[in-house]
Backbone bond lengths (Angstrom), bond angles and torsions (degrees), N, CA, C in turn:
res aa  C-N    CA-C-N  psi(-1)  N-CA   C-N-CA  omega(-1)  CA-C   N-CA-C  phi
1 X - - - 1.468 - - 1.535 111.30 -
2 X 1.610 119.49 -31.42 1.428 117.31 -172.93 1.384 90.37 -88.63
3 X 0.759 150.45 -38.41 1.549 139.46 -172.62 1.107 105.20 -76.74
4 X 1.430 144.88 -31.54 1.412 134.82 165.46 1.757 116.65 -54.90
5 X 1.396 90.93 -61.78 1.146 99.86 161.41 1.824 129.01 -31.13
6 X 1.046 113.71 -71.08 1.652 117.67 153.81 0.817 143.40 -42.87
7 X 1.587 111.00 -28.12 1.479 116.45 134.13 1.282 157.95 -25.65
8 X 1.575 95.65 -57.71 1.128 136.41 173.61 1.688 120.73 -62.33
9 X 1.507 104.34 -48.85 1.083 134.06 -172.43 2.087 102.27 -79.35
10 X 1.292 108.43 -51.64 1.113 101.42 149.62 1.588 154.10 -31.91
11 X 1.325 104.83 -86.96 1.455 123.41 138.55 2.200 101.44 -15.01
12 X 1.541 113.21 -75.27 2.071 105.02 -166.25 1.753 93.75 -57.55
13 X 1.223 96.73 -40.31 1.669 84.71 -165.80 1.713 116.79 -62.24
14 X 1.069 125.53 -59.92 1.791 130.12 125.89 1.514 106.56 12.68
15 X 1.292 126.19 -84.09 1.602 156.73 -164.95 2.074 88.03 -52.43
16 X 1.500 96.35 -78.11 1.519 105.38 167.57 1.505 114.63 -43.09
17 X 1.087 158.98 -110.05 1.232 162.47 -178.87 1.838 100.28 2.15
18 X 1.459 106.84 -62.02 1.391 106.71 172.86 1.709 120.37 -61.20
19 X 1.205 121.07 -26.37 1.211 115.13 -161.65 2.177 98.84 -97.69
20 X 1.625 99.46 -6.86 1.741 81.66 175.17 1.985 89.32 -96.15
21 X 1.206 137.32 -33.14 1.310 155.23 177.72 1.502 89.35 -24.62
22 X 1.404 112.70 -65.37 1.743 119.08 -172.69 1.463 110.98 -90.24
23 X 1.113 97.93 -8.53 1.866 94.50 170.66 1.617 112.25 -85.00
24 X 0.935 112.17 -9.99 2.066 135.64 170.36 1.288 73.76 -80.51
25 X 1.095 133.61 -121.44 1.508 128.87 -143.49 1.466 106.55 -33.32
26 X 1.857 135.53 -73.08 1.271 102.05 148.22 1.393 107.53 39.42
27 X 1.728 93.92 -124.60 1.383 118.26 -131.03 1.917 97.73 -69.43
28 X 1.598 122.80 -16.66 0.965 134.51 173.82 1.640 117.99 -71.79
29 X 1.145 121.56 -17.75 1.297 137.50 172.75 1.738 109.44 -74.72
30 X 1.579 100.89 -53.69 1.325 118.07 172.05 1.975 123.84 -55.48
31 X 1.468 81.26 -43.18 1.808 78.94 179.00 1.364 95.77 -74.92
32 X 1.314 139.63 -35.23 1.680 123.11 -157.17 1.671 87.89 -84.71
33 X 1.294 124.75 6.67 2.104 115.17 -174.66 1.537 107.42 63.41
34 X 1.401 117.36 44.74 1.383 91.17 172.26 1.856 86.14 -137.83
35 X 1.782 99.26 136.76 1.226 119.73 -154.11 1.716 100.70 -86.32
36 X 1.651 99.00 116.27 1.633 106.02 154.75 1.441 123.65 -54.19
37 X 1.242 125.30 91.61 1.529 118.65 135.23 1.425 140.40 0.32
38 X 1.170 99.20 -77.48 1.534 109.93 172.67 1.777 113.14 -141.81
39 X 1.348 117.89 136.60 1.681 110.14 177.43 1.671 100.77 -137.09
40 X 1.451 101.68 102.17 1.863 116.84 -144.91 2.003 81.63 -104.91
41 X 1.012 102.41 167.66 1.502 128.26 -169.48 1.474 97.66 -145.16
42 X 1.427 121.66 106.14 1.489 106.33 167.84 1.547 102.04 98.30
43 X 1.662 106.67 172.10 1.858 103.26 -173.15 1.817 75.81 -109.13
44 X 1.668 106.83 132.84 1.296 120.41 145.82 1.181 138.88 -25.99
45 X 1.375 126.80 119.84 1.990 120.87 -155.71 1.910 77.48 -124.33
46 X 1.000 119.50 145.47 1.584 136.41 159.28 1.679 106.06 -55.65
47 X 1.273 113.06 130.68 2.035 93.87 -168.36 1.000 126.24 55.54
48 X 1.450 144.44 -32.37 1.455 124.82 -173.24 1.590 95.81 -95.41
49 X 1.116 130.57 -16.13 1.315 118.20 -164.84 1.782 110.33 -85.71
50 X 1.550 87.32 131.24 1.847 94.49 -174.43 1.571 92.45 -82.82
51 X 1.593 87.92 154.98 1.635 115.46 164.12 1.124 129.27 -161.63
52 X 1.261 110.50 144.14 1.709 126.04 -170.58 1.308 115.23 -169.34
53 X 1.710 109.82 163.12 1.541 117.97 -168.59 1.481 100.65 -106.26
54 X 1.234 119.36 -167.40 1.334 150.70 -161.39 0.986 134.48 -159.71
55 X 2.019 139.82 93.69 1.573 135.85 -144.99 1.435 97.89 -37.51
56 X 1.777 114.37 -58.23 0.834 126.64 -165.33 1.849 135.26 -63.04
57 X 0.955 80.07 -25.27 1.886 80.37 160.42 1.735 97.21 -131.56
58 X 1.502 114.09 104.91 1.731 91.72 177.57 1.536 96.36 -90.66
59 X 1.125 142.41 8.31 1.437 113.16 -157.08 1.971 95.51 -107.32
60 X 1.337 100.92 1.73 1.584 107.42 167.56 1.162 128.57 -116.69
61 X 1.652 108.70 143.58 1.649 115.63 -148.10 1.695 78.49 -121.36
62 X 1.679 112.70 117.40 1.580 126.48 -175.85 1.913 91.92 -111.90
63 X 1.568 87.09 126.33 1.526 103.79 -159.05 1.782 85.19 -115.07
64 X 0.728 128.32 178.33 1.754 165.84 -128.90 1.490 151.99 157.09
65 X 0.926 110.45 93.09 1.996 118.38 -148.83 1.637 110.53 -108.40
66 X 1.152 126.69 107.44 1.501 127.77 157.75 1.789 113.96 -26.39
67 X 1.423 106.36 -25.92 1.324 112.02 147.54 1.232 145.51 -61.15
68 X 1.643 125.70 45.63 1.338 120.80 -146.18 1.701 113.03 -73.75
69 X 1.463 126.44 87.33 1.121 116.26 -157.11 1.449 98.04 -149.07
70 X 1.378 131.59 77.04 1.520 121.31 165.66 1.508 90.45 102.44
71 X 1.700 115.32 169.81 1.299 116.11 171.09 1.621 94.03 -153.29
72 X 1.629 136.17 -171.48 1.273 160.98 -168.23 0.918 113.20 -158.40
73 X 1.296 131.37 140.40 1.760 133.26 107.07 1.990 124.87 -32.40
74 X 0.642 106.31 126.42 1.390 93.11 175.39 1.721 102.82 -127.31
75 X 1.299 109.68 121.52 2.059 104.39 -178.24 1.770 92.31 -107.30
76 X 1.245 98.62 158.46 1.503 112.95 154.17 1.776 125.08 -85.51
77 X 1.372 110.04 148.85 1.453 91.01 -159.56 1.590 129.16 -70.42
78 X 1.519 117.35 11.38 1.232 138.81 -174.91 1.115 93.63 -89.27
79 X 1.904 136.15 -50.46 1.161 120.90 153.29 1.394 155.75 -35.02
80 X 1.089 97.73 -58.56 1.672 125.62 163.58 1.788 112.03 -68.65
81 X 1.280 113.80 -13.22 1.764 107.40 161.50 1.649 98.54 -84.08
82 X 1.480 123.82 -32.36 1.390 138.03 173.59 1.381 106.50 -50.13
83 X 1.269 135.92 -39.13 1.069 139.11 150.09 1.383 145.99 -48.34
84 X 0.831 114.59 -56.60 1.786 134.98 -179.98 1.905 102.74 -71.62
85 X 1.754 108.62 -19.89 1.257 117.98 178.09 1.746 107.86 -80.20
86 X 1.444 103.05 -14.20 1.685 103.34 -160.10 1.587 88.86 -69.76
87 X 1.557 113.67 174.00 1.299 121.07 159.25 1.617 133.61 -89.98
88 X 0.861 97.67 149.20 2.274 107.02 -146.32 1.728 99.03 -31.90
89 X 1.542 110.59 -44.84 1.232 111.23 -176.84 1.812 142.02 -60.32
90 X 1.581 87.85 -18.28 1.503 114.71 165.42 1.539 100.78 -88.18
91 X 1.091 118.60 -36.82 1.803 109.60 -149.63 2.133 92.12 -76.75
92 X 1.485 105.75 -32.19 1.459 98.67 -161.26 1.798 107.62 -79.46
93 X 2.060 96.58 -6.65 1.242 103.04 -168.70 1.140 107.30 -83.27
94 X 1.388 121.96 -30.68 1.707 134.80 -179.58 1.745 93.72 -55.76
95 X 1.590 110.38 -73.60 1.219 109.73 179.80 1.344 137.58 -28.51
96 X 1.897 113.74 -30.07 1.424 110.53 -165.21 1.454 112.47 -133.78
97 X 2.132 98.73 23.24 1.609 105.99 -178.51 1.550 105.47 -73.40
98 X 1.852 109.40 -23.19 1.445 109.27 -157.92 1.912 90.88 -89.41
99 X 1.240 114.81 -12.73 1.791 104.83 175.32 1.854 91.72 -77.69
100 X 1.103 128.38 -55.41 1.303 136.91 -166.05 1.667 93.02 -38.99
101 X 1.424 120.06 -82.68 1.405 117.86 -164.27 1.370 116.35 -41.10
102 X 1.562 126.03 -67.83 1.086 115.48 146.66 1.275 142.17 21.16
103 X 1.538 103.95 -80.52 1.808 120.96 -173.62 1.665 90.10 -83.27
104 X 1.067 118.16 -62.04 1.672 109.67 156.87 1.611 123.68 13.48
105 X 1.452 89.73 -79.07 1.493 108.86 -170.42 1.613 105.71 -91.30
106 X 1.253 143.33 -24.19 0.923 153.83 -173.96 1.548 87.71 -73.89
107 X 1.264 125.83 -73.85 1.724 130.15 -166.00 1.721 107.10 -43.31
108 X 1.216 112.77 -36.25 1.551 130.04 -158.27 1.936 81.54 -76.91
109 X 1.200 114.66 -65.10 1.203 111.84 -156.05 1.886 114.22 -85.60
110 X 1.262 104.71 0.38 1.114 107.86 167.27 1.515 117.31 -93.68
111 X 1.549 115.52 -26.02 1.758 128.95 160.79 1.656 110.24 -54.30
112 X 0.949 117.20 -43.60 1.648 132.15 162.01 1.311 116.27 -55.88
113 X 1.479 130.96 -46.17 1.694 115.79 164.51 1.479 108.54 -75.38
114 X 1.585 117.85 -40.36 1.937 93.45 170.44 1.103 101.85 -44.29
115 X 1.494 142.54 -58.07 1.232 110.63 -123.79 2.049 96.48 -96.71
116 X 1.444 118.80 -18.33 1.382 125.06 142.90 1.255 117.76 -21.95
117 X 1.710 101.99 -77.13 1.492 118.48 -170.36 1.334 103.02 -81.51
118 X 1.016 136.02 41.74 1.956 116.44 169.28 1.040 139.66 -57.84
119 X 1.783 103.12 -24.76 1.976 97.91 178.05 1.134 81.99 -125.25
120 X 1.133 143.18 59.50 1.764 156.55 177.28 1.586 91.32 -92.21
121 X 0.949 125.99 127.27 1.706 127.43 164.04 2.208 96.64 -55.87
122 X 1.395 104.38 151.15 1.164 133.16 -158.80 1.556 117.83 16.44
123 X 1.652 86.09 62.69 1.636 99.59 165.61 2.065 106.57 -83.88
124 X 0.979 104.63 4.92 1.683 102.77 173.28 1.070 125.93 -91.76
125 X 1.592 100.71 -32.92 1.561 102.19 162.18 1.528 131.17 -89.33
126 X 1.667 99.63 -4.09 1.553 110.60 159.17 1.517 117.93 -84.06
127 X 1.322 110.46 -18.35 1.901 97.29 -168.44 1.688 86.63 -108.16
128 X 1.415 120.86 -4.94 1.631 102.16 166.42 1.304 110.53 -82.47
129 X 1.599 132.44 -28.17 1.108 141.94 159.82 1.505 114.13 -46.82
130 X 1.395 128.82 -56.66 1.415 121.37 156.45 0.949 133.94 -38.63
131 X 1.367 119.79 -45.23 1.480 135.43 -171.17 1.505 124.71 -78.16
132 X 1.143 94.81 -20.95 2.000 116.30 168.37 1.425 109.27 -84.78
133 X 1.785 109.98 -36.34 1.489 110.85 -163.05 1.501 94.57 -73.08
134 X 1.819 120.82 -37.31 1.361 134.83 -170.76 1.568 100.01 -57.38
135 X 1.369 130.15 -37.59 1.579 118.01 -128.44 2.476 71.26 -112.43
136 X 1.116 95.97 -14.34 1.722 86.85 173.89 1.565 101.99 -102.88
137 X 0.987 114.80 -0.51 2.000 97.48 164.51 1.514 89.24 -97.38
138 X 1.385 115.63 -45.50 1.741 92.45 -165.66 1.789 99.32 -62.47
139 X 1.030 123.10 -23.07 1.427 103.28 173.19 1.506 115.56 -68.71
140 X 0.694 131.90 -39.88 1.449 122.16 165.40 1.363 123.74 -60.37
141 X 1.290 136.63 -1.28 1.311 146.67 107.73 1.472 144.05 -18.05
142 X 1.902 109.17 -65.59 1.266 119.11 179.92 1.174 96.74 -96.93
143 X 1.697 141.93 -47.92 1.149 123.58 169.97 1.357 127.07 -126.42
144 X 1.153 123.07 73.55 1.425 140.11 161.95 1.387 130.32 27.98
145 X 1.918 98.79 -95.56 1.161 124.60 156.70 1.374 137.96 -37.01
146 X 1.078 136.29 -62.18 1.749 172.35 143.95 2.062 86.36 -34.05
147 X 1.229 126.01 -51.30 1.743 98.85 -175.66 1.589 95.99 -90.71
148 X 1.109 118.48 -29.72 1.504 114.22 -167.36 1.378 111.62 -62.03
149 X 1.690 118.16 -49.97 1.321 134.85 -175.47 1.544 113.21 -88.13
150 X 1.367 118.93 -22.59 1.902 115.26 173.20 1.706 104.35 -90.93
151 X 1.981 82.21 -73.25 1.989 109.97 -148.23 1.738 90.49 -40.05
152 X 1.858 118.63 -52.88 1.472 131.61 174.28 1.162 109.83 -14.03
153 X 1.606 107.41 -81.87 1.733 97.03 -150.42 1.278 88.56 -89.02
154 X 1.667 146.07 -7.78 1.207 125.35 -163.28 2.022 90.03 -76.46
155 X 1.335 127.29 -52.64 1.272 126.33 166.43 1.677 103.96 -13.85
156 X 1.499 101.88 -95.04 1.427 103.94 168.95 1.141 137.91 -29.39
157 X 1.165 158.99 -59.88 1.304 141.63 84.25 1.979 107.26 57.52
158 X 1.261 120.05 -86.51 1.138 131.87 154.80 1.514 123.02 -19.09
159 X 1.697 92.78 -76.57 1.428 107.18 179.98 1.489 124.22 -63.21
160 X 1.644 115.44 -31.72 1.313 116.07 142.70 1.201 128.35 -23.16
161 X 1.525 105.32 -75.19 1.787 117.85 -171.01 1.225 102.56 -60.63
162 X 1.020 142.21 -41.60 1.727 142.20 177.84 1.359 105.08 -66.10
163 X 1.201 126.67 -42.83 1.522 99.24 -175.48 1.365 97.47 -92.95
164 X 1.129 150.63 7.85 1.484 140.04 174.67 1.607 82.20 -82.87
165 X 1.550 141.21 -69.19 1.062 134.42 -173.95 1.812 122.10 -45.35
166 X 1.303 104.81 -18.10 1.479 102.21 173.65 1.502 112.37 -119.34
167 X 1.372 99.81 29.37 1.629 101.16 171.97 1.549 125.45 -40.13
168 X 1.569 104.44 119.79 1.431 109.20 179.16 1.551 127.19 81.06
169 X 1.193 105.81 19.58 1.557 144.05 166.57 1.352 111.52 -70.59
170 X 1.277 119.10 125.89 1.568 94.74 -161.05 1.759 95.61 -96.45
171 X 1.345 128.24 -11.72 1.835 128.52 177.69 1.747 98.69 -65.01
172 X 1.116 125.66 -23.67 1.704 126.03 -172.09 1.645 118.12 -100.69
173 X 1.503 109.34 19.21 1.450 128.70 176.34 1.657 113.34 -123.39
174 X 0.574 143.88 115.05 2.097 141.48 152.75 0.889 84.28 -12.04
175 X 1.494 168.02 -80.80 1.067 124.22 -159.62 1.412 144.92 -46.53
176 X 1.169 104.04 -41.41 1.428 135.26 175.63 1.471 108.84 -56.44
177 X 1.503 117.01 -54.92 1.224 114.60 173.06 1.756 123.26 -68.10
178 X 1.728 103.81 -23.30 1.866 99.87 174.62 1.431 105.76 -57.90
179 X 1.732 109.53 -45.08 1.445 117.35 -161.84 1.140 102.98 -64.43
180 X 0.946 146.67 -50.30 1.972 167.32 -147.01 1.687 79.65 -78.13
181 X 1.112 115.71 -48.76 1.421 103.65 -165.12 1.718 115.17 -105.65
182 X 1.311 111.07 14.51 1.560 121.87 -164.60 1.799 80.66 -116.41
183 X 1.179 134.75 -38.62 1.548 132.17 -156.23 2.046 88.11 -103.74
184 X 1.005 116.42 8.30 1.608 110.24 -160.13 2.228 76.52 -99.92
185 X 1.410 120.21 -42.06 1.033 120.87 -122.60 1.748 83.45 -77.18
186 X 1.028 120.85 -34.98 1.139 130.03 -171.99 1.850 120.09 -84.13
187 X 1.206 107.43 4.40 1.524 123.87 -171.18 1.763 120.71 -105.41
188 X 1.652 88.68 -33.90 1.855 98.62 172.03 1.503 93.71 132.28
189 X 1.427 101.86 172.35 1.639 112.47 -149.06 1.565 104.96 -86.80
190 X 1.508 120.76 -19.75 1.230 120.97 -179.23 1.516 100.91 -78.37
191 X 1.573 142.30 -38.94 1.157 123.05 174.22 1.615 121.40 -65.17
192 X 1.394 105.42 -22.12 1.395 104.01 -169.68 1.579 88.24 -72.58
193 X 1.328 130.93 -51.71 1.366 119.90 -165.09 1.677 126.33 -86.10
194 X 1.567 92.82 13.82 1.635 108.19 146.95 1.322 129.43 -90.80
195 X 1.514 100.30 -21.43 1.890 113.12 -175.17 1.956 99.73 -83.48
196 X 1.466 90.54 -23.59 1.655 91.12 -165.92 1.903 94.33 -80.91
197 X 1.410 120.64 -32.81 1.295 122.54 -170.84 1.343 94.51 -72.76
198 X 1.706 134.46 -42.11 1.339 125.70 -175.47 1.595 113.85 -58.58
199 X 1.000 128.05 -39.29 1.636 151.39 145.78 0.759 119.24 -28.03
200 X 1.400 136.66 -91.10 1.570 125.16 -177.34 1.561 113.09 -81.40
201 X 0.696 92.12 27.70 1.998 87.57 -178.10 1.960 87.27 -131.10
202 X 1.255 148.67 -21.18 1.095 147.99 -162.23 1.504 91.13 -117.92
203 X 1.506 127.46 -28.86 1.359 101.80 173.62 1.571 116.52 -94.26
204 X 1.310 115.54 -25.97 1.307 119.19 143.47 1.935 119.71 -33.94
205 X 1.199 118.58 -75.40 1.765 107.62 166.84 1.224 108.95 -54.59
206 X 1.210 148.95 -13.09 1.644 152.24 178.32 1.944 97.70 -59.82
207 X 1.571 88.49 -66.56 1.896 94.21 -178.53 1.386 117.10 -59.91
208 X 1.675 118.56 -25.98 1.370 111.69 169.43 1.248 124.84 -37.40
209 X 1.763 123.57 -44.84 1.393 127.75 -148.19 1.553 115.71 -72.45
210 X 1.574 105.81 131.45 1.670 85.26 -175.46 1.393 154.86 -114.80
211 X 1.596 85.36 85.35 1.763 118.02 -177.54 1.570 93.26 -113.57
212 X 1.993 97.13 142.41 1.602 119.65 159.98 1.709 105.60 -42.60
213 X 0.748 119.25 138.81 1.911 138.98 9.44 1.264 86.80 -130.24
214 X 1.456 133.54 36.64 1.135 115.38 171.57 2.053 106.71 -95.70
215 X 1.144 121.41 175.32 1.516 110.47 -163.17 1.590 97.40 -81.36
216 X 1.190 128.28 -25.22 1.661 117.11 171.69 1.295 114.87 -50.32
217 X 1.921 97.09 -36.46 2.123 84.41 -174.05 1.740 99.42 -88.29
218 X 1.392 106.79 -20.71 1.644 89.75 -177.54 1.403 109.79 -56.02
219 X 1.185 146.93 -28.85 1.348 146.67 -151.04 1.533 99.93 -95.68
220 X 1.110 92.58 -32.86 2.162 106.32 -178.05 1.954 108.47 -47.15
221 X 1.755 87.25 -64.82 1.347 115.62 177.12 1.658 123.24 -70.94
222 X 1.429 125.06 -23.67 1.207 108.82 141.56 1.245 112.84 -90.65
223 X 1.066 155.79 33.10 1.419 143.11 125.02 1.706 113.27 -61.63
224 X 1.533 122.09 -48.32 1.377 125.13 -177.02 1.086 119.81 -60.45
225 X 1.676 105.40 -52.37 1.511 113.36 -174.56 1.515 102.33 -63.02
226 X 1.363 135.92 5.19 1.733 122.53 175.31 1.316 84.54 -82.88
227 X 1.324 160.82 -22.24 1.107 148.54 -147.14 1.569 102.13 -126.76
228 X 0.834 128.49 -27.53 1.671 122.38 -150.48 2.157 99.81 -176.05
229 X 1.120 99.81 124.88 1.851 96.08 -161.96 1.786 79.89 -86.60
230 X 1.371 110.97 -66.08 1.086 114.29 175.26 1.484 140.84 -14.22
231 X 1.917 111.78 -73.70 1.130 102.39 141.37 1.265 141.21 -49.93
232 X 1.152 155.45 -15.82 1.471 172.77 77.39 1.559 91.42 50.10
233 X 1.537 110.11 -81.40 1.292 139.57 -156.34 1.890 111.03 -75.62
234 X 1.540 93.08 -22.89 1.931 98.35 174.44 1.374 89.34 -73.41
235 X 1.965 138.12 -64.36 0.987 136.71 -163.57 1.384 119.96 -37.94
236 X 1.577 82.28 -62.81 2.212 92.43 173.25 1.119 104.94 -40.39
237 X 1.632 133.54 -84.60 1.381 115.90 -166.93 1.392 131.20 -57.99
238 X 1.538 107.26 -27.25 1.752 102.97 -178.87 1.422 104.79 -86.11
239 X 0.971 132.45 -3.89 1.650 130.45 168.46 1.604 102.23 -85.87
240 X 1.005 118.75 -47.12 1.601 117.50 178.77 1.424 105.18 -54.02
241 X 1.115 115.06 -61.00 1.962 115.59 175.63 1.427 123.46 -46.94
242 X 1.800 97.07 -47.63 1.260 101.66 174.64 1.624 121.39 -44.38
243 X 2.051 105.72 -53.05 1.278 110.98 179.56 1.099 134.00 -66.04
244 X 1.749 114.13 -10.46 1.383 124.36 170.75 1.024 114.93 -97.62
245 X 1.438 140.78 28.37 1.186 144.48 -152.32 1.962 79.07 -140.37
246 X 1.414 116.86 -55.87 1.318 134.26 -140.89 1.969 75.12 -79.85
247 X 1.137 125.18 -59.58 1.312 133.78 -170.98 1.538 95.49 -52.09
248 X 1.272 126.77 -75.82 1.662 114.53 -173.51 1.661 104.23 -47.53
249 X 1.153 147.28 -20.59 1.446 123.67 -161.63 1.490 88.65 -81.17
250 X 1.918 100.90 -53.75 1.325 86.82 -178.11 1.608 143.58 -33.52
251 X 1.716 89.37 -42.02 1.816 98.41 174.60 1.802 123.68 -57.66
252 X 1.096 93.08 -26.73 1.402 137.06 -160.42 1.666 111.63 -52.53
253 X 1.472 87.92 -79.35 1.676 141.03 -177.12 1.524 95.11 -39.86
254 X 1.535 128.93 -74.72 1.385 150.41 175.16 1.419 103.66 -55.82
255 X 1.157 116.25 -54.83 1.579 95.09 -165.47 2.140 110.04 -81.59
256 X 1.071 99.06 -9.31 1.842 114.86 171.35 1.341 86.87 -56.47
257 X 1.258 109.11 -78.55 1.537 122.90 -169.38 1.240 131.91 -68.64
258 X 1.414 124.09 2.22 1.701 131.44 120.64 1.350 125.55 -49.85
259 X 1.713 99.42 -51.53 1.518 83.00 -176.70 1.728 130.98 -74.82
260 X 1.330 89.56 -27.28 1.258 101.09 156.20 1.240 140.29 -26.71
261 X 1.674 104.92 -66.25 1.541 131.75 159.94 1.188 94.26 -39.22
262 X 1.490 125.69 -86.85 1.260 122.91 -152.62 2.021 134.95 -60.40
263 X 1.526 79.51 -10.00 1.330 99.27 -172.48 1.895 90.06 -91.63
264 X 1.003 120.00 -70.66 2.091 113.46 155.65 1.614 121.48 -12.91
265 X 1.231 125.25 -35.15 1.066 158.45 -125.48 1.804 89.26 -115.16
266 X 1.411 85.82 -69.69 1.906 107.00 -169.88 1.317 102.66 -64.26
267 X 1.001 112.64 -43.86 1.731 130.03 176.83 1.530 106.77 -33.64
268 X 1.632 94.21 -76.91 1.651 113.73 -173.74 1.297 102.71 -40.64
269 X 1.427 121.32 -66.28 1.309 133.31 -153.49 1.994 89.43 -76.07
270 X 0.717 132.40 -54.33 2.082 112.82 169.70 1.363 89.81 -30.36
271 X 1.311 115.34 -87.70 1.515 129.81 -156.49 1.760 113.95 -21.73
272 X 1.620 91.73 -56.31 1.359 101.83 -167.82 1.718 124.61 -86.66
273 X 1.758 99.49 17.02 1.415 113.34 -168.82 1.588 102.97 -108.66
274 X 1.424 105.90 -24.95 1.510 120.73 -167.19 1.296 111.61 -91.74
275 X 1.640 109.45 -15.16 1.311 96.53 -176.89 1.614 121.79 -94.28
């Protein structure tokens, strides 16, 4: 029952992390004036899904799903040409408000386990870890552009090469992070709010990387398309393939190496039945 439970609890917190991620874009959509469509919570059920407006934004219809699983922006395409019209410096800002909130909240709640954990053995390499994560949100502060459009995908970039190097690792998958945070729930409140800092601060560097459709490659591709629409449009699709290509190994990788195990496993146990 407690492990279901943690599950569970896993999985909303997951759900949450994603749903302020797109609420940054949100409010980034809003400052550049270009009108949300739809800003959905959850996958859409026929009838079960709630809906309603808001004085304050009327031209968006905020939906709600018994499906609590991920959320969107959704524009109409009069919008989204409204977009691609903005200038590069708005367009990469829309793209990297929903990494911003994120690291945002991630920084806040990771300052809260230093100060938990203070005579915690390798609190130095946790409050230098803060202190880097601090000195790249305040850059996105004093200079905007320059972290949004470099420090971004060069991060990503990073986080790429590391998980290609820990391919099939199960801490560098959503899974890894529900469990981290499904086994935290039952341990006490300072682990849960280390599993929650590994989470939104790791799915935050997740969107850095820069492949479609995650916001690292959106920023890539409006950078190209100022130069070339074309190239723009090779990136989008060969980064999209690339990442679905990169996503099956991942699936891949782990479950080879189960069966593996288990087939090692089957082995022993012949071996050790016959003799």
């Amino acid at each position: 029952m407690k492990k279901a439970f943690g599950i569970i609890v896993a999985i909303l917190t997951l759900n949450v992390a994603i749903i302020i991620h797109e609420f940054g874009h949100f409010l980034a959509f809003q400052e550049a004036h270009i009108p949300v469509e739809t800003f959905a919570v959850g996958i859409p059920v026929p009838y079960l899904t709630l809906k309603w407006h808001f004085a304050a934004y009327p031209e968006t219809t905020f939906e709600c799903s018994p499906l609590f699983v991920g959320g969107y922006n959704q524009l109409s395409r009069s919008a989204t040409k409204l977009v691609y019209a903005l200038p590069l410096e708005q367009q990469v800002h829309i793209s990297a408000r929903g990494i911003e909130f994120g690291l945002f909240l991630g920084i806040g709640l990771l300052w809260v386990v230093c100060i938990l954990m203070w005579n915690v053995p390798r609190r130095r390499l946790r409050n230098g870890m803060a202190a880097v994560l601090t000195a790249v949100c305040l850059g996105t502060v004093l200079f905007p552009f320059v972290t949004e459009a470099v420090i971004f995908p060069l991060i990503g970039l990073a986080q790429m090469s590391y998980t290609i190097s820990k391919l099939g690792t199960d801490l560098d998958s959503p899974i890894g992070f529900v469990r981290q945070i499904s086994q935290s729930v039952s341990t006490g409140i300072t682990d849960f709010l280390r599993a929650l800092v590994s989470l939104t601060i790791g799915y935050s560097i997740f969107n850095m990387i820069p492949l479609a459709p995650l916001d690292g490659g959106e920023i890539i591709i409006a950078a190209i398309a100022r130069y070339s629409q074309r190239a723009g449009f090779l990136y989008d699709r060969g980064s999209k393939l690339f990442l679905v290509a990169a996503v099956g190994v991942c699936i891949l990788v782990p479950l080879i190496r189960r069966l593996n195990q288990l087939n090692a496993e089957y082995r022993a146990l012949t071996r050790s039945s016959t003799k």
